[in-house]
Backbone as XML, in Angstrom:
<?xml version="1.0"?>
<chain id="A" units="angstrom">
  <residue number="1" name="UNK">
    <atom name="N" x="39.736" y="-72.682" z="104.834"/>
    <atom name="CA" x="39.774" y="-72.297" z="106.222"/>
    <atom name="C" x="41.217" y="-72.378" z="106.738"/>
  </residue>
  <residue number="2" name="UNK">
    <atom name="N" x="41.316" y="-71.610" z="107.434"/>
    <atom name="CA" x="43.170" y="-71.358" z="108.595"/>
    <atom name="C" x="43.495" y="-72.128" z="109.015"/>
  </residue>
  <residue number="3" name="UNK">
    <atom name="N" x="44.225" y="-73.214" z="109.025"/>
    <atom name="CA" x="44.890" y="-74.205" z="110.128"/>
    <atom name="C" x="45.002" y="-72.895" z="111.521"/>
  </residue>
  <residue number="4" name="UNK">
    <atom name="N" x="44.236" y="-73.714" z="112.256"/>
    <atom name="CA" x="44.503" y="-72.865" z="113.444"/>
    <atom name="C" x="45.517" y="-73.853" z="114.945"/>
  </residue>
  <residue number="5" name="UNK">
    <atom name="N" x="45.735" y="-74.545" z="114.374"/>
    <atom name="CA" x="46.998" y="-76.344" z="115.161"/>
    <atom name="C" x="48.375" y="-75.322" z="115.257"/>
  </residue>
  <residue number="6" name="UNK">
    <atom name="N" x="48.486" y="-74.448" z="113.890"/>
    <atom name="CA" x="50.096" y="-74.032" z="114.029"/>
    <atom name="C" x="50.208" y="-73.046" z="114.607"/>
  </residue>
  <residue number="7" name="UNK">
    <atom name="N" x="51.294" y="-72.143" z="115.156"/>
    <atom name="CA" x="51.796" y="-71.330" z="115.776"/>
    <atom name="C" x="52.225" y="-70.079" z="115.197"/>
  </residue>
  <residue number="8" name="UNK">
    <atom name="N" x="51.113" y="-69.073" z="115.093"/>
    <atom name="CA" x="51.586" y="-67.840" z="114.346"/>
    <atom name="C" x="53.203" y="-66.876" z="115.382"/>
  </residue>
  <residue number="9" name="UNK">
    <atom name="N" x="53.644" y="-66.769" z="114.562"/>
    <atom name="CA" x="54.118" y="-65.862" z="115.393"/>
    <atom name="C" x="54.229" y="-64.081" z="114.379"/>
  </residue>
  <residue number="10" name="UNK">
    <atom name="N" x="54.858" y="-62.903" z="115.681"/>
    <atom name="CA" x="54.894" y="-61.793" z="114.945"/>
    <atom name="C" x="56.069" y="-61.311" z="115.678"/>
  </residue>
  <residue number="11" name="UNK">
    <atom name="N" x="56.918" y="-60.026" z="114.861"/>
    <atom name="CA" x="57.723" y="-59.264" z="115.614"/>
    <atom name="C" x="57.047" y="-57.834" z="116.275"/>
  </residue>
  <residue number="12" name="UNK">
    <atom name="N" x="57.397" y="-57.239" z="117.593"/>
    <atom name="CA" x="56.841" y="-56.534" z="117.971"/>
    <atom name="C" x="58.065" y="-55.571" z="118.640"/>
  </residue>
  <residue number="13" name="UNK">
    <atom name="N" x="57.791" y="-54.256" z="118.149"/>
    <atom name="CA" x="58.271" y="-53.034" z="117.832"/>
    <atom name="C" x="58.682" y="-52.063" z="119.215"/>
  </residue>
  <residue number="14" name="UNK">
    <atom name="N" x="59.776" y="-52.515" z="119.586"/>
    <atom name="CA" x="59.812" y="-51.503" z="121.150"/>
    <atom name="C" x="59.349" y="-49.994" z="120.843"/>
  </residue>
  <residue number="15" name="UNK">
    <atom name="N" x="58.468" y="-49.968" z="121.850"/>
    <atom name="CA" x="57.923" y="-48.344" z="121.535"/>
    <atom name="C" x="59.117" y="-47.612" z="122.806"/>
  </residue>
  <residue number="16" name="UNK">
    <atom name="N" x="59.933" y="-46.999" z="121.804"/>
    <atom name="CA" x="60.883" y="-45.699" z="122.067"/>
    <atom name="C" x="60.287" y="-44.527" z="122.930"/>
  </residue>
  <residue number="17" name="UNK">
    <atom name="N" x="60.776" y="-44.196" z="123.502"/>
    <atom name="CA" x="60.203" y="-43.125" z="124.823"/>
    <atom name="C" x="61.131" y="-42.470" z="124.630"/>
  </residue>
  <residue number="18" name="UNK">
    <atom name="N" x="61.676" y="-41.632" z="123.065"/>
    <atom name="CA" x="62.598" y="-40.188" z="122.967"/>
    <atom name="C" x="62.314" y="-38.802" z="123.809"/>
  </residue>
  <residue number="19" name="UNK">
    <atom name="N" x="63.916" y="-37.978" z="123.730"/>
    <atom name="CA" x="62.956" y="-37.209" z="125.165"/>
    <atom name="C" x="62.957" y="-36.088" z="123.060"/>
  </residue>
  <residue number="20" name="UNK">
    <atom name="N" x="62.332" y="-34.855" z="123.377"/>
    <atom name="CA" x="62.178" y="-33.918" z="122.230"/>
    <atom name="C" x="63.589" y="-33.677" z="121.296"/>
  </residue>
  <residue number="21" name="UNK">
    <atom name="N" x="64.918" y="-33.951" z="121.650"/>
    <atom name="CA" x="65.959" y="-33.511" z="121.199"/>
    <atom name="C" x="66.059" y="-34.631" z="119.963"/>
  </residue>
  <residue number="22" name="UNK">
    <atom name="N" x="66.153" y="-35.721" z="120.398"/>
    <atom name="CA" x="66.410" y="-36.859" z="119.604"/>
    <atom name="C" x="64.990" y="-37.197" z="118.536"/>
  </residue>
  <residue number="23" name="UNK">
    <atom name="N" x="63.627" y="-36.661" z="119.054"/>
    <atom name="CA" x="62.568" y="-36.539" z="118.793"/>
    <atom name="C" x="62.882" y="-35.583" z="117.027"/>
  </residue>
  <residue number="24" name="UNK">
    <atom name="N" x="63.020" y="-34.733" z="117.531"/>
    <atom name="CA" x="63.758" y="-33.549" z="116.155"/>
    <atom name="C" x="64.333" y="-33.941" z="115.291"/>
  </residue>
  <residue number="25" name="UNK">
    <atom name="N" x="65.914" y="-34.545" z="116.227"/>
    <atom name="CA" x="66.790" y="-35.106" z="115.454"/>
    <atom name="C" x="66.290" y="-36.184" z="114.051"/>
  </residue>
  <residue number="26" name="UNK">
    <atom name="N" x="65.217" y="-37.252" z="114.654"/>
    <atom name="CA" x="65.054" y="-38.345" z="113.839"/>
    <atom name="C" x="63.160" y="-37.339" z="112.937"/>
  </residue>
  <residue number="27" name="UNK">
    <atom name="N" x="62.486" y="-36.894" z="113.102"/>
    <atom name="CA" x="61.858" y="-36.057" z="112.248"/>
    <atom name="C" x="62.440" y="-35.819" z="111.251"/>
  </residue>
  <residue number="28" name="UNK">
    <atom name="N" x="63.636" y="-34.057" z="111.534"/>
    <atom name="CA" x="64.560" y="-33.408" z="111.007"/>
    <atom name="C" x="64.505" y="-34.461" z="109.210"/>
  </residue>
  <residue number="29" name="UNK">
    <atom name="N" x="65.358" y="-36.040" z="110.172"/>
    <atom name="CA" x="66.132" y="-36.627" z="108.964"/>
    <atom name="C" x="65.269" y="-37.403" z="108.212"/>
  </residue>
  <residue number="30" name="UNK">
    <atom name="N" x="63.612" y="-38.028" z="108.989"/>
    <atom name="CA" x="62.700" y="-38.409" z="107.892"/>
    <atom name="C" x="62.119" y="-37.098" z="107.026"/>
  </residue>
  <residue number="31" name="UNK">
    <atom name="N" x="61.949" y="-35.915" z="106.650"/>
    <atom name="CA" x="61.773" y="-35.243" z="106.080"/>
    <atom name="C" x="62.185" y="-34.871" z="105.404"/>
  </residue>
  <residue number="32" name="UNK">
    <atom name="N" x="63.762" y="-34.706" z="105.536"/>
    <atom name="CA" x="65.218" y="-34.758" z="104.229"/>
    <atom name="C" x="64.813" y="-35.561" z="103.412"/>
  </residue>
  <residue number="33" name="UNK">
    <atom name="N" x="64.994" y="-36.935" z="103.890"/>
    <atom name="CA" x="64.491" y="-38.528" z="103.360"/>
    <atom name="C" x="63.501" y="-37.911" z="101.961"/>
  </residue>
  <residue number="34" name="UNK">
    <atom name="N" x="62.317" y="-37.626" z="102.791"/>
    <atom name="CA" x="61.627" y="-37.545" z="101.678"/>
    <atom name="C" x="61.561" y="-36.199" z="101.090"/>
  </residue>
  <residue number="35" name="UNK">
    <atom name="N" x="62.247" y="-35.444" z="101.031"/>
    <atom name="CA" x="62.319" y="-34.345" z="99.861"/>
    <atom name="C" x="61.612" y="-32.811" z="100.535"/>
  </residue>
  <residue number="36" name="UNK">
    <atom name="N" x="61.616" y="-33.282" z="101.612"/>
    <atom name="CA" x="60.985" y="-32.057" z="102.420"/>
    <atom name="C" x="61.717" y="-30.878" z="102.949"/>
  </residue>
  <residue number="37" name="UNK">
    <atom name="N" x="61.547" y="-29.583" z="103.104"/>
    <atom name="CA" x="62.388" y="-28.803" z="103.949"/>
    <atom name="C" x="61.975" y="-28.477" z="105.650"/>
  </residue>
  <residue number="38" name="UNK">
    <atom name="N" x="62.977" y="-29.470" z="106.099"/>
    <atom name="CA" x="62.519" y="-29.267" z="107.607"/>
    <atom name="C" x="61.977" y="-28.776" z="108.231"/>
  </residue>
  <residue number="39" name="UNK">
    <atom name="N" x="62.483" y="-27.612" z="108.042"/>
    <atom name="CA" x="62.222" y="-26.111" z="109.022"/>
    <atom name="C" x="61.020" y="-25.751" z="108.386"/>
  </residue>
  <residue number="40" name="UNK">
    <atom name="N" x="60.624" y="-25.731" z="107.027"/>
    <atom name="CA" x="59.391" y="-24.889" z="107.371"/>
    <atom name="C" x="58.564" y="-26.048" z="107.558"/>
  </residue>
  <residue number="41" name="UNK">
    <atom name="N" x="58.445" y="-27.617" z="107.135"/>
    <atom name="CA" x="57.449" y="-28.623" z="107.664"/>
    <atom name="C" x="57.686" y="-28.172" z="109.326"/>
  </residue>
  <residue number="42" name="UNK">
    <atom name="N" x="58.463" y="-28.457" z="109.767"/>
    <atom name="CA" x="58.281" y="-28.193" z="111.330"/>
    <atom name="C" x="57.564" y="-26.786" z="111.772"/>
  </residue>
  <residue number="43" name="UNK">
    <atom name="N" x="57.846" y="-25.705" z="111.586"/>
    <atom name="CA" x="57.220" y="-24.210" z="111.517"/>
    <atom name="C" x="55.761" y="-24.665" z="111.533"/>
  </residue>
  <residue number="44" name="UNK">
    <atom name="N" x="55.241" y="-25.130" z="110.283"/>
    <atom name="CA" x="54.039" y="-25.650" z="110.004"/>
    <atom name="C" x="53.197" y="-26.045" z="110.805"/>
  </residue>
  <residue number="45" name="UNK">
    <atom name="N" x="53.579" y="-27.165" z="111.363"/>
    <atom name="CA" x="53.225" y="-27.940" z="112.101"/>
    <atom name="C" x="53.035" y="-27.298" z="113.609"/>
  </residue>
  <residue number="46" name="UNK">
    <atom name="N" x="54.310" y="-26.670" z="114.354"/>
    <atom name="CA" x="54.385" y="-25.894" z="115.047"/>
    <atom name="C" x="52.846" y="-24.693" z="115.115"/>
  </residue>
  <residue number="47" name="UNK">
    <atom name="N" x="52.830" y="-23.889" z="114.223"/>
    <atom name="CA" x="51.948" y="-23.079" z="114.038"/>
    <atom name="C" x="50.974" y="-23.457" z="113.810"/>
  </residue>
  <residue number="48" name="UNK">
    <atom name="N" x="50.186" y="-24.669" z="113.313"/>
    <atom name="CA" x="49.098" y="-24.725" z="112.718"/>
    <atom name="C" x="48.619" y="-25.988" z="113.572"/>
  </residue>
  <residue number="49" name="UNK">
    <atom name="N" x="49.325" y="-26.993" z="114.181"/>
    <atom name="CA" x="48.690" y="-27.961" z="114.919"/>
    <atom name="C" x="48.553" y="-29.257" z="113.950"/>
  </residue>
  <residue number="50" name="UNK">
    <atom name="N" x="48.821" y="-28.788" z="112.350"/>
    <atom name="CA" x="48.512" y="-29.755" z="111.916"/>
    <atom name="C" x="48.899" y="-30.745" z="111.555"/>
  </residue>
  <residue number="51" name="UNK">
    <atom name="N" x="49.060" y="-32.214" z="111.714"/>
    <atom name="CA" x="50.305" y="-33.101" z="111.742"/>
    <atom name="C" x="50.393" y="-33.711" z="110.426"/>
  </residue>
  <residue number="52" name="UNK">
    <atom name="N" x="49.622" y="-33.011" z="109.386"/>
    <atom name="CA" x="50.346" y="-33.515" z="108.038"/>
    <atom name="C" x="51.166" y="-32.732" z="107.436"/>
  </residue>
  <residue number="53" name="UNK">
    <atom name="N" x="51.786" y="-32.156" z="108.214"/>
    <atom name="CA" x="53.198" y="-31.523" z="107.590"/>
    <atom name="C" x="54.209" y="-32.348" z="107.857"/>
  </residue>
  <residue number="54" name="UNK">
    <atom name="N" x="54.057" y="-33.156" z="108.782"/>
    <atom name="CA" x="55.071" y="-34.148" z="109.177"/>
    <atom name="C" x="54.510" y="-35.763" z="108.331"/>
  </residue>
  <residue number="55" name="UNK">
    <atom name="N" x="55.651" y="-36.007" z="107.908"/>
    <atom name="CA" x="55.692" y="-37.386" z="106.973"/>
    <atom name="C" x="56.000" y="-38.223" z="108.221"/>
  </residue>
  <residue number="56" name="UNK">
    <atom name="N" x="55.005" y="-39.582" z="107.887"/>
    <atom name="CA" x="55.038" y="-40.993" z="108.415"/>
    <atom name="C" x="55.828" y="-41.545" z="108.125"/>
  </residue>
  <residue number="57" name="UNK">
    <atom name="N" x="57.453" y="-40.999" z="107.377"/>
    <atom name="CA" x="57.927" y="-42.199" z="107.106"/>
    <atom name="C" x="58.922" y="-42.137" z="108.678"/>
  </residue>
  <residue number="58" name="UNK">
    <atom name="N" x="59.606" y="-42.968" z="108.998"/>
    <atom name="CA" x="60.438" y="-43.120" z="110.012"/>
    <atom name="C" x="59.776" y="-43.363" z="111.346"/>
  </residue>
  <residue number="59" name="UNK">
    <atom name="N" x="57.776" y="-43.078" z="111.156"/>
    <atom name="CA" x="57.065" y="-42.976" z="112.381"/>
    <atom name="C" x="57.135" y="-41.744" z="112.955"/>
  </residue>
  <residue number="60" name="UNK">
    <atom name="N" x="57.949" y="-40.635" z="112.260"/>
    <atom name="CA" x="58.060" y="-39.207" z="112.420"/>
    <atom name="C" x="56.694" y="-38.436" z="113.101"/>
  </residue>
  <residue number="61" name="UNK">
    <atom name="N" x="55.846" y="-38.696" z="112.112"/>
    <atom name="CA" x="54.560" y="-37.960" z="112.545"/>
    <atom name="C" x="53.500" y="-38.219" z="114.255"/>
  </residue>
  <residue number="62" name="UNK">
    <atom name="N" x="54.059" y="-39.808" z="114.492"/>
    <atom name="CA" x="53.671" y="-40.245" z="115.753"/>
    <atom name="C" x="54.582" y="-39.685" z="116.995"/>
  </residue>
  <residue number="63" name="UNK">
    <atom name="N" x="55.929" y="-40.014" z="116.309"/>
    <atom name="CA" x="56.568" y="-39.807" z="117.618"/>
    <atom name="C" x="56.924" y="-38.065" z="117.947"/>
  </residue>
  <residue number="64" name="UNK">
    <atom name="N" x="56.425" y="-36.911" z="116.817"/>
    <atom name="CA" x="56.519" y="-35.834" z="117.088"/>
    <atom name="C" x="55.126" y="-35.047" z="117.759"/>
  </residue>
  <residue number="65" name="UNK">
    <atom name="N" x="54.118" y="-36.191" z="117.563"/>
    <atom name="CA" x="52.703" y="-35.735" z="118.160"/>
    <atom name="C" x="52.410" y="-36.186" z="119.566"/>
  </residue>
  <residue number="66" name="UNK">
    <atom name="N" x="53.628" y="-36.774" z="120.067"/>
    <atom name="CA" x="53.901" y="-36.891" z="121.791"/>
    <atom name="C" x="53.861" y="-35.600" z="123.090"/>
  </residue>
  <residue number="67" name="UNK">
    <atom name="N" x="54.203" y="-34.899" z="121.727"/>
    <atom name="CA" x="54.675" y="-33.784" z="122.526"/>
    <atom name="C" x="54.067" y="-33.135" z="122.401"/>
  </residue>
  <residue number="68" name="UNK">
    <atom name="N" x="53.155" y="-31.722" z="122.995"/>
    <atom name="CA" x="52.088" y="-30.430" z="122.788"/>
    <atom name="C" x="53.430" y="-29.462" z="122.189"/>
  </residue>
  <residue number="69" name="UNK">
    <atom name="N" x="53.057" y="-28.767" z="121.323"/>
    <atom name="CA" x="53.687" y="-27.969" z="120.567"/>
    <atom name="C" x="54.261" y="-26.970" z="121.560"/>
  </residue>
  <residue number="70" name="UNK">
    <atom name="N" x="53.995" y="-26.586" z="122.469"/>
    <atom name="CA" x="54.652" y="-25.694" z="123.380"/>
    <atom name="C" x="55.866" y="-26.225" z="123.754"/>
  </residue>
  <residue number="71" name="UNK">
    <atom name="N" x="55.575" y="-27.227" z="124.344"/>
    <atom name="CA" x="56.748" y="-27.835" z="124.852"/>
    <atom name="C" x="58.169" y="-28.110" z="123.642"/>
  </residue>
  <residue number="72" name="UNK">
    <atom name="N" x="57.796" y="-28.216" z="122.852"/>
    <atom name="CA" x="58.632" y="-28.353" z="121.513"/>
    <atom name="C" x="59.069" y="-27.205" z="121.297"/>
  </residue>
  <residue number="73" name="UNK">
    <atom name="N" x="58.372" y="-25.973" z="121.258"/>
    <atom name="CA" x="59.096" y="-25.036" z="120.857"/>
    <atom name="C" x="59.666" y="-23.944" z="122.053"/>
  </residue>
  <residue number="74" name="UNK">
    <atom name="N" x="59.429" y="-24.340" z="123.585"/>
    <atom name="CA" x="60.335" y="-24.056" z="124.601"/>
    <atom name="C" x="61.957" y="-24.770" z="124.369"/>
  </residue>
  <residue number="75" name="UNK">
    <atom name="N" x="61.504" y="-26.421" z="124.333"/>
    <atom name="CA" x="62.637" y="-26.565" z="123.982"/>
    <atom name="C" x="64.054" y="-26.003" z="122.771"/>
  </residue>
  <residue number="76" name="UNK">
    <atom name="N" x="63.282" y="-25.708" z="121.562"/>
    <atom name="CA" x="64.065" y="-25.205" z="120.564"/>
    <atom name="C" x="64.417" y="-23.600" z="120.963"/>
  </residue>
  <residue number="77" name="UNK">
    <atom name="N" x="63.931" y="-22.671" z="121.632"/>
    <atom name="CA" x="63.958" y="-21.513" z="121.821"/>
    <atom name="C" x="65.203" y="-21.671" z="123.216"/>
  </residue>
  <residue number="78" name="UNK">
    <atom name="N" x="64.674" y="-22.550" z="124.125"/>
    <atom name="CA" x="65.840" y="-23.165" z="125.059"/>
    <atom name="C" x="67.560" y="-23.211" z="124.622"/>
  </residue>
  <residue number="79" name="UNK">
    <atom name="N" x="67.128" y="-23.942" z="123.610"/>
    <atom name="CA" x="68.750" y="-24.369" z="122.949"/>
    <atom name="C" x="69.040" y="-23.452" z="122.120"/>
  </residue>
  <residue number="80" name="UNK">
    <atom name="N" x="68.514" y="-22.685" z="121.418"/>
    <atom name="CA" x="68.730" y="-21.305" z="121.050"/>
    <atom name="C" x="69.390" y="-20.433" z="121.930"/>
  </residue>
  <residue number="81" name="UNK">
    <atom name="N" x="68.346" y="-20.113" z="122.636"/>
    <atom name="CA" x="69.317" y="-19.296" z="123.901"/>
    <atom name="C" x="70.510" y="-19.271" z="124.770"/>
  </residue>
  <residue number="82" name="UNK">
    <atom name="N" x="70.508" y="-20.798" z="125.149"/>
    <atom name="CA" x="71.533" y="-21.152" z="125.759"/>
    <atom name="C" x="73.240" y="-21.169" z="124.872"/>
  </residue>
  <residue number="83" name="UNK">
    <atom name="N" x="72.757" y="-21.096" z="123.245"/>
    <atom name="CA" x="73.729" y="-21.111" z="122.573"/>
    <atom name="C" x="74.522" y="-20.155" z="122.628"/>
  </residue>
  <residue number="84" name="UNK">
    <atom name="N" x="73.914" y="-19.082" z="122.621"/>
    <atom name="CA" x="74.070" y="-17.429" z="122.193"/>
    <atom name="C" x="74.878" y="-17.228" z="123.603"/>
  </residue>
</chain>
């Protein structure tokens, strides 16, 4: 049985409130990470809704499912445009 007398403790994980840019940014580089090609995992995902195109590693797949896909790809079409 647990000694339950001692004092567990745990570390706890500030949940990040990225706005979509930095959101990308850190995706983008867990997907490199693991051997993936960005653009079309993102496309994917984009088009299909489905969030296993995006890898869990980095927490990628959570923190890119914040956002409704519209809004994600206003933004990228945004910064597109504004480039040109």
């Amino acid at each position: 049985m647990e000694n339950l007398e001692n004092t567990n403790s745990f570390k706890v994980v500030k949940d990040e409130n990225y706005d979509i840019d930095t959101t990308l940014k850190i995706v983008n580089q867990a997907l490199i990470e693991k051997g993936y090609n960005p653009i079309n995992q993102i496309i994917g995902y984009i088009l299909s809704g489905d969030s296993s195109y995006i890898t869990n590693h980095k927490n990628a797949r959570n923190l890119i499912k914040r956002y409704e896909r519209d809004e994600i790809l206003e933004e990228v079409i945004t910064f597109y445009l504004d480039r040109k």
